[in-house]
N, C-alpha and C positions, 0 to 999 in steps of 0.2 A: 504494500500500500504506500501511495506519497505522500499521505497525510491532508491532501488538497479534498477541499468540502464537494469537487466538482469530479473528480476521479478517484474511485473506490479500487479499481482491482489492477489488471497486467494487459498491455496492446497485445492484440493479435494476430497474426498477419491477414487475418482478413478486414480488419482495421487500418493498416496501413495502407497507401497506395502511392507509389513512386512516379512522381511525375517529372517526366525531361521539359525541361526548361530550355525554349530558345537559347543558344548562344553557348549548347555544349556543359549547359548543368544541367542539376537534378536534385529534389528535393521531396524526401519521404513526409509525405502528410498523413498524419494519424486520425482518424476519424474516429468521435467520441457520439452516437448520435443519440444515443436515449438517456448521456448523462448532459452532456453541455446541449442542447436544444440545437438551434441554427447556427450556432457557435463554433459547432462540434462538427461540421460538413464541409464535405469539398462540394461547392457550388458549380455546377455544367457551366452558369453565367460565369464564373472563375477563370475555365478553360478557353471559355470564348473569347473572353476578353484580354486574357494573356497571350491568345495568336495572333489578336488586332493588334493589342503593342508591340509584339514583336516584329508584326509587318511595316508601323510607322514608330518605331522608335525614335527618339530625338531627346539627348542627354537636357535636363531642368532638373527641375526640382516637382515632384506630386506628392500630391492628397491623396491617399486610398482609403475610402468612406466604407468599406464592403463589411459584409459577417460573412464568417464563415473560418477558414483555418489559416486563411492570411496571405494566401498563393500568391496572388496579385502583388502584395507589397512586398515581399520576401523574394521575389521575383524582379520587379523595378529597382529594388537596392541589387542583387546579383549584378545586374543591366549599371549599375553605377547612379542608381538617380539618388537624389538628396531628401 
């Protein structure tokens, strides 16, 4: 156990899902869904949106307003954004 009020037990691998990241990464997301609610998900809108950046990239600085497990913004920092 982590002691976290929001995670009770151990990931499993069917809880996990390793997603390649434009630009030659990759990043294992955990999915928690019946304990973290929408928190706890990898979002399809997540995917989608992470192949749109990756077709117009252009180095700034963003805001990631999303729920979900974070892809999107764990992804723009990989990408070098601020």
């Amino acid at each position: 156990s982590t002691g976290s009020p929001f995670f009770s037990g151990h990931l499993t691998l069917e809880q996990c899902r390793l997603i390649d990241v434009p630009g030659g990464h990759s990043l294992l997301c955990a999915e928690c869904q019946g304990d973290l609610g929408i928190g706890g998900r990898l979002w399809d809108g997540a995917l989608v949106l992470l192949e749109y950046l990756a077709e117009s990239w252009q180095p700034g600085t963003y805001l990631e307003l999303g729920s979900g497990t974070g892809l999107v913004g764990l992804s723009c920092a990989l990408w070098g954004a601020k």
